[in-house]
N, C-alpha and C positions, 0 to 999 in steps of 0.2 A: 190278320191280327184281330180283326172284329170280332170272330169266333170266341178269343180266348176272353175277351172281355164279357161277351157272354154268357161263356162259359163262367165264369166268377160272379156274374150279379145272378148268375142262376142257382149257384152252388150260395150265394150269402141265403137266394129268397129260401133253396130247401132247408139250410139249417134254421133258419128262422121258425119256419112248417115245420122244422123235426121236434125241434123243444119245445112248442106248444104242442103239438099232439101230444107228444109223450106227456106233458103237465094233464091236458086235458085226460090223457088215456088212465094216468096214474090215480086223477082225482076220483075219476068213475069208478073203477077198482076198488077204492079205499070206503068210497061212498059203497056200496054194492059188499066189501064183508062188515061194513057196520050196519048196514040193514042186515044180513045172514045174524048175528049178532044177537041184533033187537028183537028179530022173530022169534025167536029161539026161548021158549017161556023155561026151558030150565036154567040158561046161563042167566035170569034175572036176579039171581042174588048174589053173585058172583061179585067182584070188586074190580072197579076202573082199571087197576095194572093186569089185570086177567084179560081184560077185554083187547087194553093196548097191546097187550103179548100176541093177544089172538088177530088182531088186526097187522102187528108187525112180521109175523109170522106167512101172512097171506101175502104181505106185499112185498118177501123177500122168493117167496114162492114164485109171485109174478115176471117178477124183474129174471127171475132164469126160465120164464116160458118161454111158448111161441109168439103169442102176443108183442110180448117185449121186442122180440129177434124182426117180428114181421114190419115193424117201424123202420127201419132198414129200407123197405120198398120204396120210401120216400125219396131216396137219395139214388137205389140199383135203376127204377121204370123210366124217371128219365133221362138219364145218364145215357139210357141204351138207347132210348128214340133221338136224343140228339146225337150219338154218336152215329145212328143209322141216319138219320136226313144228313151227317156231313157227307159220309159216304154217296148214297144215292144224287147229291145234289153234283159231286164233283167228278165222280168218277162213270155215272150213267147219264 
């Protein structure tokens, strides 16, 4: 039974680590097409909802990338090393 308790404060600590990364991943993102943005000397006459279109637009882009999808690994890499040290520990 020690296992599954484990098992559960491990899964609370990943989703803990899953929603900051993704915060922190999303902020960089956002940060990152508002510099694309600012560099960009012809969009500088352009108007605020242009910009927010243009930024909303990138970060709907995102959210269906790989990036997005690969946040996932937080939860698949050690799932499988604990599932494999249960294995090896009890069975070899």
């Amino acid at each position: 039974m020690g296992w599954l308790r484990l098992a559960f404060l491990m899964y609370v600590a990943l989703t803990v680590i899953y929603f900051l990364t993704g915060i922190y991943s999303r902020s960089v993102r956002r940060e990152k097409l508002e510099k694309e943005w600012d560099a960009d000397p012809a969009r500088q006459g352009l108007s605020q909802q242009e910009r927010s279109a243009f930024i909303e637009a990138g970060m709907v882009h995102y959210d269906k990338g790989l990036k997005k999808r690969l946040l996932w690994l937080i939860y698949i890499i050690p799932t499988i090393g604990f599932l494999v040290t249960i294995y090896l520990v009890n069975w070899h």
